[in-house]
ZAMARGU-4260 file (C-alpha; in steps of 0.2 Angstrom, whole numbers, plus 5000, padded with zeros to 4 digits):
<rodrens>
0) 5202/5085/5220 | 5187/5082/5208 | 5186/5069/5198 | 5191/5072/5180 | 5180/5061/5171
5) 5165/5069/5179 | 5173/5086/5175 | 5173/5082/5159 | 5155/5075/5160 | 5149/5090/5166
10) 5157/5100/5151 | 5148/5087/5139 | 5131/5088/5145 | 5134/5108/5149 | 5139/5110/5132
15) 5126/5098/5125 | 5112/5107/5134 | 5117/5124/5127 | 5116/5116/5110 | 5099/5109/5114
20) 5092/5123/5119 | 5100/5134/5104 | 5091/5121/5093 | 5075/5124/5101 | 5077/5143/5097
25) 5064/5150/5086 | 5069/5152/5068 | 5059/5164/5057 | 5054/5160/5039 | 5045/5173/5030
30) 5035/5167/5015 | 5027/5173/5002 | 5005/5171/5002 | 5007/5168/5021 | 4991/5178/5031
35) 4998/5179/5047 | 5011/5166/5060 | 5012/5150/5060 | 5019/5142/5072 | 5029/5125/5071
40) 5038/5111/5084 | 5046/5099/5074 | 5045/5084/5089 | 5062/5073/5094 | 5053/5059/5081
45) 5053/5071/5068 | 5036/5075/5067 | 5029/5093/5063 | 5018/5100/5073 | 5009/5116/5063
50) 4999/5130/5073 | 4990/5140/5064 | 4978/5155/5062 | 4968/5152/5047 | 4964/5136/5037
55) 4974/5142/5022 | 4990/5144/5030 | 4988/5128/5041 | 4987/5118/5021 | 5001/5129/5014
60) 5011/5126/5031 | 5007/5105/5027 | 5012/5109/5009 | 5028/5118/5011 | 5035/5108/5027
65) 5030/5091/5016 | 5039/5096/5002 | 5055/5102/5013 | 5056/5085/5018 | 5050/5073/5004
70) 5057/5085/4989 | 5063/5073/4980 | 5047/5059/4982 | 5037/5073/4977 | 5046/5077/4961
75) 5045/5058/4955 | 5028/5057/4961 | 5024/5073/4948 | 5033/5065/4934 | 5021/5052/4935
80) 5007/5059/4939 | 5010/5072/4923 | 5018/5059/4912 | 5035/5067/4911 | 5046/5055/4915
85) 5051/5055/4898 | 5060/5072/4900 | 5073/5067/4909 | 5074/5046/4910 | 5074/5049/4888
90) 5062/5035/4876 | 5063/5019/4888 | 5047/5030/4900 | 5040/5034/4883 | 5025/5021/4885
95) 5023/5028/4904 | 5021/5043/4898 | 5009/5040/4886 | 5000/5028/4897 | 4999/5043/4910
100) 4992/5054/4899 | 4980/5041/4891 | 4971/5038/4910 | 4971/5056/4917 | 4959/5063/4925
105) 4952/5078/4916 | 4938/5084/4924 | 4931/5099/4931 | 4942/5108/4946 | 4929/5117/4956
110) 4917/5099/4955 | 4933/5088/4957 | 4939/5096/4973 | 4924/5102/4981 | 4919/5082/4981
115) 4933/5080/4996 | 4927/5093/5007 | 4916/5110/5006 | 4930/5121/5004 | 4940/5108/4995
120) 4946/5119/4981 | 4954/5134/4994 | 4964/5119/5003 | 4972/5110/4989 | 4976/5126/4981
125) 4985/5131/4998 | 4995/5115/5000 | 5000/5118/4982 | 5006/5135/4985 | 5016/5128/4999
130) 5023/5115/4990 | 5027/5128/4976 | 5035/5141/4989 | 5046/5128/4996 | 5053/5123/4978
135) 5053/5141/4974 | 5064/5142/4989 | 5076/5129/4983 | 5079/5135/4966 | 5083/5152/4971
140) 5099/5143/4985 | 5105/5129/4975 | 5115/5123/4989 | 5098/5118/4997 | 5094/5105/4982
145) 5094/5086/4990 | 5107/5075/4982 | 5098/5065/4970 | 5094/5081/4961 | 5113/5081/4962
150) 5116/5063/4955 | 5103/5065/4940 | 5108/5083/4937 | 5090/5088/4936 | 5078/5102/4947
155) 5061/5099/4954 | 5045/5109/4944 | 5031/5117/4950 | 5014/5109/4955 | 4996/5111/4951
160) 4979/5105/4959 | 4981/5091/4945 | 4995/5083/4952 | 4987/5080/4971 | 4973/5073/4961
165) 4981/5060/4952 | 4977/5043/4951 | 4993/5036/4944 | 4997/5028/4963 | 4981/5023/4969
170) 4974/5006/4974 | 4964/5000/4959 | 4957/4986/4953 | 4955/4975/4945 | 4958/4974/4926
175) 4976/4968/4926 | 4966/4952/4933 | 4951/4951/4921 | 4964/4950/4908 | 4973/4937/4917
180) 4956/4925/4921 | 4952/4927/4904 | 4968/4920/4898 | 4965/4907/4907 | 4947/4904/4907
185) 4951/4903/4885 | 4964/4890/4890 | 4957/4877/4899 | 4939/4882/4905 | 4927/4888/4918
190) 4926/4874/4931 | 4947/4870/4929 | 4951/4891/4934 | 4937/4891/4947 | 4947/4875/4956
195) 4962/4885/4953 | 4955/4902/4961 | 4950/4904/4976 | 4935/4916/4972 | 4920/4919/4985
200) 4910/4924/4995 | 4900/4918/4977 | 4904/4909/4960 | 4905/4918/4949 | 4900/4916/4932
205) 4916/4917/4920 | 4909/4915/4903 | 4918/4926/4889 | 4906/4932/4877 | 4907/4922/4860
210) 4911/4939/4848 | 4927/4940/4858 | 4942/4931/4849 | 4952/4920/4856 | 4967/4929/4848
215) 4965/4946/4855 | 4966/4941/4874 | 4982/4935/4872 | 4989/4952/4863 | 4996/4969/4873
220) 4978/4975/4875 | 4983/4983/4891 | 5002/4990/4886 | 4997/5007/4890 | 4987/5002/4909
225) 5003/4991/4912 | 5015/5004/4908 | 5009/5020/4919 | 5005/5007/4933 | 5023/5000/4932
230) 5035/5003/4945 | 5050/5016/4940 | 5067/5009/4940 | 5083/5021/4938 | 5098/5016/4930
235) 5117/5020/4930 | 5114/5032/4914 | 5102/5042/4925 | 5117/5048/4935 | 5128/5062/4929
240) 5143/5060/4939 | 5157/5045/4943 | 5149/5039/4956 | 5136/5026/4948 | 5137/5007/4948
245) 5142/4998/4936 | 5131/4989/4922 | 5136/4974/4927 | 5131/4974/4948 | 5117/4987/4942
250) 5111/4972/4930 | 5112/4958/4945 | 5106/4970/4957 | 5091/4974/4944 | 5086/4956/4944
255) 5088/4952/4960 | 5076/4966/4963 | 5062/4963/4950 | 5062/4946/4956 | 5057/4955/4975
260) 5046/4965/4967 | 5037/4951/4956 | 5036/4940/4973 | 5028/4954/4982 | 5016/4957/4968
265) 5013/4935/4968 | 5013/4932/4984 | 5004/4948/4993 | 4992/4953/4981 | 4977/4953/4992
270) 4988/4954/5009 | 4993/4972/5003 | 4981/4982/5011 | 4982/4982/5030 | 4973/4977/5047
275) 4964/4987/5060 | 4951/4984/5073 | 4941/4996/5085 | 4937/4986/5105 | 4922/4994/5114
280) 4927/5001/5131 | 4919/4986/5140 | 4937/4977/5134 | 4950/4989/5137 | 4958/4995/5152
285) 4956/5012/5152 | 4936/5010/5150 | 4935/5019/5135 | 4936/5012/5115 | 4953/5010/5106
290) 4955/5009/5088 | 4972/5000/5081 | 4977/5002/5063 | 4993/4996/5053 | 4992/4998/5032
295) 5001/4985/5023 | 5010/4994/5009 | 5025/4991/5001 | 5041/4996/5009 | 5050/5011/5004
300) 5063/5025/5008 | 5058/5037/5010 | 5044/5030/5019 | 5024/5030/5008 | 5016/5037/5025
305) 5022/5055/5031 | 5015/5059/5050 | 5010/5077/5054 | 4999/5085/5066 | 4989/5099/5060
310) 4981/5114/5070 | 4969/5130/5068 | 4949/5136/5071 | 4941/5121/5066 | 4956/5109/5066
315) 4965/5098/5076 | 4971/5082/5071 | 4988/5069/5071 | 4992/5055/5062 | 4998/5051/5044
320) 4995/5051/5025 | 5003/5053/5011 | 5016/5066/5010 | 5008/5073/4993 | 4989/5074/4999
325) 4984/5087/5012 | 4975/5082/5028 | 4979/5064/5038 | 4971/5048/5031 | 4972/5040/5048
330) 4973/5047/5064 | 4962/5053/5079 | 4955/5073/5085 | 4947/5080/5099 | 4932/5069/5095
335) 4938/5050/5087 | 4951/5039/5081 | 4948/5032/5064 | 4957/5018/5051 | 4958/5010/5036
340) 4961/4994/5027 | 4956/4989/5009 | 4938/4981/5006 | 4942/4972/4989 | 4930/4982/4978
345) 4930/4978/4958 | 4930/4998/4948 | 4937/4992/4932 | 4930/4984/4917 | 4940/4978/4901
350) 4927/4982/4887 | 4930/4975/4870 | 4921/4983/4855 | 4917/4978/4835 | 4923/4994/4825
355) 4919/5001/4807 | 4930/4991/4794 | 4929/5007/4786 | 4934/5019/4798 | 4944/5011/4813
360) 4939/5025/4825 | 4920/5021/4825 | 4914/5008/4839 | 4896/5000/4840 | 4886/5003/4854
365) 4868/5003/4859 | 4863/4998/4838 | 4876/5014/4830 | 4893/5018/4828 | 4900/5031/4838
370) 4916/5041/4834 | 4929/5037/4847 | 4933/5057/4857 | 4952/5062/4854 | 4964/5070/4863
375) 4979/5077/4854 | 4995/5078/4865 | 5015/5081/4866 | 5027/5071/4874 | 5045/5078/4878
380) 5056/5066/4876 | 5076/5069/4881 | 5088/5066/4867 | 5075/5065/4854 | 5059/5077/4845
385) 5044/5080/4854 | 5032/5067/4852 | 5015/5069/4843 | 5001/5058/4850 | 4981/5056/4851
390) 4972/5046/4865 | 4956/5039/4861 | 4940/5037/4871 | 4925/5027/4873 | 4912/5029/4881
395) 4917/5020/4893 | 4933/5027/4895 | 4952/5028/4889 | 4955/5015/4871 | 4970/5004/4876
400) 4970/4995/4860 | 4965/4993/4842 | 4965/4979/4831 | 4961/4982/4812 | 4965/4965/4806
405) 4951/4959/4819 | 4942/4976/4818 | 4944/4977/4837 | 4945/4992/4849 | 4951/4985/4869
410) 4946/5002/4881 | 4946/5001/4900 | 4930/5007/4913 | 4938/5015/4927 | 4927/5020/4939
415) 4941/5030/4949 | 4940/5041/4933 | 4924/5051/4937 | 4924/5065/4950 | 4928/5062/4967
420) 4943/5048/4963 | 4957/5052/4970 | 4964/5042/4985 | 4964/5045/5001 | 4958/5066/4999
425) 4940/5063/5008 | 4949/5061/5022 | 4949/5080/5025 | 4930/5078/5028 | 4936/5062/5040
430) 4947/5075/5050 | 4936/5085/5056 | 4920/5072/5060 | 4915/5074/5078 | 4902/5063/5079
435) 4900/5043/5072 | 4886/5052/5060 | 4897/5066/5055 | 4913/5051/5051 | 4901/5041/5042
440) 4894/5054/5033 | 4912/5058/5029 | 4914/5041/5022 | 4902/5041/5009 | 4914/5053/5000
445) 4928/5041/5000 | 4926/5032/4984 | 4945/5027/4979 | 4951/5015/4987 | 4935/5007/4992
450) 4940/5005/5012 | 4935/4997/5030 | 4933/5013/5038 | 4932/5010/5056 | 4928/5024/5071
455) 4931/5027/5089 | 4926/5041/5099 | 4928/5044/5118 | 4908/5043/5119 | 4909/5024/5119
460) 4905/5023/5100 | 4914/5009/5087 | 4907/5007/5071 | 4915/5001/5053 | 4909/5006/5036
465) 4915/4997/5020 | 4920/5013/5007 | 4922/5015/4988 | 4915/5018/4972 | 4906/5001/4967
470) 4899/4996/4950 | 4881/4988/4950 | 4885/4973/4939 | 4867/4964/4933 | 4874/4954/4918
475) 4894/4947/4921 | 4904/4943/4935 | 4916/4959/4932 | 4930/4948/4932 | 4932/4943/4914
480) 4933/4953/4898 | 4918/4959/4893 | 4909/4970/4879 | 4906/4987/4875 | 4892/4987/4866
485) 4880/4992/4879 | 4873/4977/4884 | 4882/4973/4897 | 4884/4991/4905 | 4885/4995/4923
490) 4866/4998/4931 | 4874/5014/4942 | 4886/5014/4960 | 4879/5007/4974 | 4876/5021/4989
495) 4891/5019/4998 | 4880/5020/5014 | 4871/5005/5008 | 4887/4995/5011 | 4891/4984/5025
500) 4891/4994/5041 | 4890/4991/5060 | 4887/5003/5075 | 4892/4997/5093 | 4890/4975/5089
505) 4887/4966/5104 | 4903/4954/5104 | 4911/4972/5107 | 4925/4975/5095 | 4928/4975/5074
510) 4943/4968/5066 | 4946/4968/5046 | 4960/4961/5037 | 4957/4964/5018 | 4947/4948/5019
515) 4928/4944/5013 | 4919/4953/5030 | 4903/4956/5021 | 4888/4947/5032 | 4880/4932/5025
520) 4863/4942/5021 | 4870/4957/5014 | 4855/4962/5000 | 4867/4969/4988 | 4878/4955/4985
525) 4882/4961/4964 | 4890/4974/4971 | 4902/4962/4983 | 4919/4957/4972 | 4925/4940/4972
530) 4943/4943/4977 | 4949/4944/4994 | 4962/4940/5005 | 4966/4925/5017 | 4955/4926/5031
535) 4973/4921/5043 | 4977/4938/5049 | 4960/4943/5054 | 4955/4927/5062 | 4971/4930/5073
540) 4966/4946/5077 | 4947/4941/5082 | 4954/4926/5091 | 4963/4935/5103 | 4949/4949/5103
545) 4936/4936/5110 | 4946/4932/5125 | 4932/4945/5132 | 4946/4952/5146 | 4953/4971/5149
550) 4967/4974/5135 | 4979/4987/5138 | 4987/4996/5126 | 5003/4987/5125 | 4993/4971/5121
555) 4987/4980/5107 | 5002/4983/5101 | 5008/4966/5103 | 4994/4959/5092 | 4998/4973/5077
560) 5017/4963/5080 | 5009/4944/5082 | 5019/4933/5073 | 5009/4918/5076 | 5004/4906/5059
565) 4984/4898/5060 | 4992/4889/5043 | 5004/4881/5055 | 4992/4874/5066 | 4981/4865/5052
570) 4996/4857/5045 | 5004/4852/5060 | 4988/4839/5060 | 4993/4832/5046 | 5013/4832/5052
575) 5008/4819/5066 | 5005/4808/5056 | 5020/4808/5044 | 5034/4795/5046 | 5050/4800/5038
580) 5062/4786/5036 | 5078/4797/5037 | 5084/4801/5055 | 5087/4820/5052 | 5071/4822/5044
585) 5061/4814/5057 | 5071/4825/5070 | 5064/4840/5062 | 5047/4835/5060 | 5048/4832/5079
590) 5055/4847/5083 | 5040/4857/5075 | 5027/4847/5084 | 5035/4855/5099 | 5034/4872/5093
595) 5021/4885/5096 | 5017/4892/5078 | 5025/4907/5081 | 5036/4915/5068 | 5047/4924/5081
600) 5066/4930/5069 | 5074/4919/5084 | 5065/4902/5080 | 5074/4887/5073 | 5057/4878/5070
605) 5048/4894/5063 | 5063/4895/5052 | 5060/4875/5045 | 5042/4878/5044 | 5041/4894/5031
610) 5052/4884/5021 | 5040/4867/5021 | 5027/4879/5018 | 5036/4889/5002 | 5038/4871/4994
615) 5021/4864/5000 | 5015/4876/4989 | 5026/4876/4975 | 5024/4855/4974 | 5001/4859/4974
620) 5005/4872/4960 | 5016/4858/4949 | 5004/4848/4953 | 4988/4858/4948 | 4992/4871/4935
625) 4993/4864/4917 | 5010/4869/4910 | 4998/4876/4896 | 4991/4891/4910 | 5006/4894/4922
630) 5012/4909/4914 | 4999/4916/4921 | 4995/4908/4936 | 5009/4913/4950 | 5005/4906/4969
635) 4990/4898/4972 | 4980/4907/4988 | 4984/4896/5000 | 4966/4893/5007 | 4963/4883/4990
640) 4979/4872/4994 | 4972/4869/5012 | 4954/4866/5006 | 4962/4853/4996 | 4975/4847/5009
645) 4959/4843/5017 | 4950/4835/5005 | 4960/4829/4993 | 4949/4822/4983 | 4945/4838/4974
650) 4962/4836/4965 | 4967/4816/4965 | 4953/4805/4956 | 4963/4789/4963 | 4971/4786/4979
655) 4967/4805/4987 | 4974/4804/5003 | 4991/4795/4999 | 4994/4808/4986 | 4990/4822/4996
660) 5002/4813/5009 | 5017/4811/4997 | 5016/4830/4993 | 5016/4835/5010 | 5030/4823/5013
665) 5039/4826/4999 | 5040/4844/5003 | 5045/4843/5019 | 5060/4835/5013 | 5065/4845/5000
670) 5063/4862/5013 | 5076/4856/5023 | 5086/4851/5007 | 5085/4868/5002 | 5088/4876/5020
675) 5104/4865/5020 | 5109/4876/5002 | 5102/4891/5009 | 5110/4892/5026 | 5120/4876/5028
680) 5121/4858/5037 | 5123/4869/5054 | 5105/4867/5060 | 5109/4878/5074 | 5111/4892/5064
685) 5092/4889/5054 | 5086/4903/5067 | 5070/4912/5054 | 5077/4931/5056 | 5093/4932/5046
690) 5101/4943/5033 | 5103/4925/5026 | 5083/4921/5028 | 5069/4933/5035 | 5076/4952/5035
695) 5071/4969/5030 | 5082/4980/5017 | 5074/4996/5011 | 5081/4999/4997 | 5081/5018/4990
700) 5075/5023/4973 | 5094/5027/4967 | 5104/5015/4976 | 5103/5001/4962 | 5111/5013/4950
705) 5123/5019/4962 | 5139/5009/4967 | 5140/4998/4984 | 5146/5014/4994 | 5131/5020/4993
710) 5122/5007/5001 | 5125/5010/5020 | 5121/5030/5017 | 5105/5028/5006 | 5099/5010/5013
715) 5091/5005/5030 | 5095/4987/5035 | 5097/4972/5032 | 5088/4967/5050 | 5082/4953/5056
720) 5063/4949/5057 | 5051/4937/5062 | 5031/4934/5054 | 5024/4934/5036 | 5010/4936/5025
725) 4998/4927/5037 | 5001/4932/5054 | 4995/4950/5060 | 5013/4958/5061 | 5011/4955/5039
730) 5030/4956/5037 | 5030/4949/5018 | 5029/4930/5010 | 5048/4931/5003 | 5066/4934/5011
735) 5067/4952/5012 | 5051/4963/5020 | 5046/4972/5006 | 5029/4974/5011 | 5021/4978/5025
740) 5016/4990/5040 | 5029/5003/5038 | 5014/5016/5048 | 5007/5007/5065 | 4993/5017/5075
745) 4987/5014/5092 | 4973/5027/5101 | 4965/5026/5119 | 4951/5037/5115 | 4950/5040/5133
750) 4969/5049/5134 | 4974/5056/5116 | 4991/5058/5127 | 4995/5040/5127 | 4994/5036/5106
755) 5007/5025/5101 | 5014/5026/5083 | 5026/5023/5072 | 5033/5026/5054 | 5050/5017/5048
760) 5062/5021/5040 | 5058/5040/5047 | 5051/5057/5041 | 5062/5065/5029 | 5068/5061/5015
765) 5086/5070/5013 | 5101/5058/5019 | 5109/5071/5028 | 5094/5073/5040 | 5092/5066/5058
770) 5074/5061/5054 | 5079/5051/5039 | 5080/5032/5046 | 5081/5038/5065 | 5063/5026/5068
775) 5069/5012/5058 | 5078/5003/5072 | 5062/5005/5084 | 5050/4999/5070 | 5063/4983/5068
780) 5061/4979/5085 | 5040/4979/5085 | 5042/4996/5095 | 5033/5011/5095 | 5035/5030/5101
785) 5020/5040/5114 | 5015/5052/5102 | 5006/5070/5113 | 4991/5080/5108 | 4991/5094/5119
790) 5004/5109/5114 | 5013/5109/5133 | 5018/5090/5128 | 5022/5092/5110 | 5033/5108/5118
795) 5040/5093/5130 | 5049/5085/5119 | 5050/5098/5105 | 5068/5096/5092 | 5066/5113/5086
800) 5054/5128/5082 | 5050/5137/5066 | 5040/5152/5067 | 5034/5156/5048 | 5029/5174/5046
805) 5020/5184/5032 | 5037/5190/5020 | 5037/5208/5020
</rodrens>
């Protein structure tokens, strides 16, 4: 007699294979502007992969398959790229609005897109046309709407070329800071904020002009800036149904958040932005080069990065972008492999201008005064009238603020304002590169944001060249206010191949970690900013690099997960020589001379150590920043504190080294005060990843202003993790892993077949989908998936097929 348990097993898989291969039956689509078939195989990750026969339908296919997926992210992404948030959040996105109107671009279309690649104009208008078809699609079957449409009771609108080009999202920088360092600078002096910040590789000269008055730099000269930049926040009144929170858990949750988002934007201000390296052949396994790349972002559902692999006559590339811009950002062809991270690159100025008593509107400049240009517009405002408003322009650029008691006008320079600035669209000329000439040439295009572009190709070539729009500055630092009338203009943008660039360096590989990678005699030095990152996460990176032996693949991916902490290692010299008179503390302080400085979500000692160092850094800041500046002075970039940890001298006049000693003891103390508060007098259960302590929560746009039964459908997590802002895997300074790698990369030029990647939470959007958060568990665990090239292996492991046909 069979068994019946196996019986029933070959029912299941029987059963489960004619499903399987049902899925995998072709389904036809016909669409309108289609010019022949296209052929799709959407992989088991959830990634499309789009054969096409012409370039247009390959961009419309990217465009309308994007837009399936993301609907909803691409709906909010046009409200504030279009300043229409207004319409349907009512007055309190007023001031976005009007702020998203004041800075967009309005250019020429034929100039603007042709900047990105030759035929620029043909490809944004077909990804357009996709997105439009898809949405075309959804408002003729309701039923297919995704449910936050539902919840807010609205329907997504049509795009145009405008939209993809917007800058509303973009890396930019950094005017939000000049306002800030003049604050400063006004309130307590030069030398005092240059001991506070850590600029370099220069000093830079921080002198505000004398015509500027104290008084103005501490008004909302930069409301409208602040409030297009701002994130967006929906609230319970958003919703149109029962099923939203109420004010009281939508306030706490609303705070709990903002005080997230306000760490992140503390703490990770220059640890945003990513690493990647490129290792010559003579260091890898296979023989052949392998470029690595993970972009630091903040952490989002449904994911920033959207992964897609595109195919036709002239194309052939995988990897991933942004869901809203066609082509991929980062990825690999035939030819090369290729990444990013952000070279810190100053494109915005705060000008400040006298203007006419007489007539408000006129500005001096050069020796005359000029009539500021006018735009008239209408914002829709729900609940209310239209609203009637005029944005004014300088030279320079959009007019922020006017002061008539002071007979002051505040505009702001953007260089990503001029043609050719929107992010991340150059990479179309990046995609089809065949050659280190060809990608370098293709770089020189990218001007927003400025980048570390690194290349590998299966010839043997590495190379890195530094991207973006830069401002030559010959008369101010760029990172203070200063004036508009003429005298202390921009001399031009430096060539962008005249910025740091290498080709095949003997040590054999290139590693950038958004901190200062410019070489000591670089000739163009007032073109290099004075803000970067801590130099932790690269130096890890090169330090294991140098090891000089064959690294294999997984060992790359290892180092994009390395949790271990150089700041651990510098302080646990000074630990050693510490003597803590209470028992328990002295135990602890033992127990982390035995530890290895990694920051692995099991560790006990890792878990007392990120708390020391939270304090450490908290006690240097009481103890610098005058009460009179701290406002605008948040964390204190923790080089500084360990220049000063080692010499202490540059903050105690007297007794240097005992006072540097009670701080580190002191601190030391009060962590595991505040870990006893945090996670109890249990020290056993002090282990670093916890829902408690270090964890990931994505949290999705709605889910604040829904109620709690919301959470586990919308949210992915809490799960543990292990590292932080300084250790390679950059998984975030606070509690929660709100910013990070969400998109990891790794390509053996030698076998395209064997790319690893990886994009959390997953590829869709919709809740109801399986490619929703079906990677997010992999990406918790450091993992990644074998992502194919060839079309028999994307057919190997292919979910389903969509064949999209002309519509008859």
């Amino acid at each position: 007699m069979k068994n019946p348990f196996l019986l029933r097993l070959s029912l299941l898989l029987f059963f489960s294979s004619l499903l399987f291969f049902q899925d995998l039956k072709s389904q036809e689509i016909p669409l309108n502007l289609l010019q022949d078939k296209v052929e799709v195989i959407r992989d088991e990750n959830g990634i499309n992969h789009i054969y096409a026969q012409n370039e247009h339908d390959l961009f419309f296919s990217q465009g309308y398959l994007a837009a399936k997926d993301r609907l909803f992210q691409f709906e909010i992404w046009r409200r504030r790229a279009t300043g229409t948030a207004a319409e349907i959040f009512g007055a309190r996105e007023l001031e976005r609005d009007k702020g998203a109107r004041l800075f967009q671009f309005r250019g020429d279309k034929k100039s603007e897109l042709s900047h990105y690649h030759p035929r620029g104009e043909a490809i944004v208008d077909a990804f357009v046309a996709g997105i439009n078809t898809y949405i075309q699609e959804v408002l003729d079957n309701p039923e297919l709407l995704p449910i936050e449409f539902q919840l807010l009771d609205i329907l997504p609108e049509f795009w145009t070329w405008e939209v993809v080009i917007s800058r509303h999202q973009g890396l930019l920088q950094n005017v939000q800071d000049e306002l800030r360092y003049s604050r400063v600078v006004s309130l307590i002096g030069e030398e005092k904020a240059k001991n506070l910040f850590y600029f370099h590789p220069q000093e830079p000269d921080l002198e505000i002009p004398e015509s500027i008055p104290h008084e103005l730099l501490f008004k909302d000269i930069l409301a409208p800036y602040n409030a297009f930049r701002a994130g967006l926040i929906f609230h319970p009144e958003d919703i149109k149904s029962k099923k939203k929170a109420d004010l009281l858990a939508f306030q706490e949750g609303k705070v709990a958040y903002e005080q997230e988002v306000m760490e992140t934007l503390d703490f990770e201000k220059f640890s945003i932005g990513s690493n990647n390296w490129i290792v010559s052949g003579k260091y890898t396994e296979s023989g052949f080069p392998y470029m690595a790349n993970d972009p630091h972002r903040v952490h989002a559902i449904p994911s920033l990065r959207y992964m897609v692999h595109l195919h036709a006559p002239g194309w052939n590339v995988v990897g991933g972008g942004e869901p809203v811009i066609p082509g991929v950002s980062i990825g690999h062809n035939e030819y090369g492999a290729w990444g990013l991270t952000i070279f810190e690159t100053d494109n915005e100025d705060l000008r400040v201008y006298d203007i006419n008593p007489e007539n408000h509107l006129q500005y001096h400049y050069k020796g005359e005064w000029k009539m500021m240009e006018s735009v008239q517009d209408t914002i829709k405002v729900l609940g209310e009238n239209d609203h009637l408003v005029t944005h004014y322009y300088t030279i320079h650029g959009p007019v922020t603020f006017i002061d008539k008691e002071l007979h002051k006008a505040v505009a702001v320079e953007c260089a990503w304002l001029k043609s050719g600035g929107a992010p991340y669209l150059a990479s179309l000329r990046m995609d089809q590169s065949k050659s280190w000439e060809e990608f370098r040439d293709a770089c020189t295009y990218n001007h927003i944001p400025a980048e570390n572009m690194i290349w590998a190709d299966r010839e043997g070539n590495i190379g890195w060249q530094a991207t973006g729009i830069s401002p030559i500055r010959n008369t101010h630092s760029g990172l203070i206010i200063s004036l508009g009338d003429g005298s202390m203009d921009w001399d031009g943008f430096l060539p962008i191949e005249k910025r740091p660039n290498v080709l095949n360096p003997e040590v054999g590989y290139v590693a950038t970690a958004n901190e200062n990678v410019t070489p000591n005699d670089y000739p163009h030095m007032n073109t290099i900013g004075f803000e970067w990152a801590d130099s932790f996460r690269g130096d890890r990176v090169r330090e294991v690099l140098a090891e000089g032996r064959k690294f294999t693949m997984e060992e790359m991916g290892a180092l994009q997960n390395d949790y271990l902490a150089l700041p651990a290692r510098i302080l646990m010299s000074y630990l050693k020589s510490l003597f803590f008179e209470e028992e328990s503390s002295q135990k602890a302080a033992e127990m982390l001379l035995e530890w290895d400085f990694v920051l692995d979500k099991n560790s006990i000692p890792a878990g007392i150590y990120v708390m020391w160092e939270r304090v450490l850094r908290r006690k240097f800041r009481e103890e610098t920043v005058p009460q009179a500046v701290r406002k605008y002075i948040g964390s204190i970039q923790f080089s500084r504190i360990l220049e000063w940890i080692a010499d202490p001298k540059m903050i105690f006049s007297e007794d240097a080294d005992q006072n540097r000693d009670l701080i580190l003891k002191t601190s030391f103390e009060q962590a595991l005060v505040e870990l006893e508060q945090k996670l109890g007098p249990d020290r056993s259960q002090w282990q670093y990843g916890q829902a408690a302590y270090k964890h990931a929560l994505f949290r999705h746009p709605l889910s604040l202003a829904l109620g709690d039964n919301w959470d586990e459908i919308l949210n992915s997590g809490p799960v543990p993790r292990g590292g932080y802002s300084f250790t390679p895997g950059a998984n975030a300074y606070g509690d929660n892993n709100t910013a990070g790698a969400s998109f990891r990369i790794i390509v053996n030029t030698g076998d395209w077949e064997k790319t690893l990647m990886i994009n959390t939470p997953g590829q869709s959007g919709d809740p109801k989908s399986p490619y929703y958060k079906n990677l997010f568990q992999l990406w918790a665990d450091d993992g990644y998936f074998v992502n194919p090239f060839s079309y028999e292996n994307v057919k190997a492991i292919s979910k389903k097929k969509i064949m999209l046909v002309p519509a008859k």
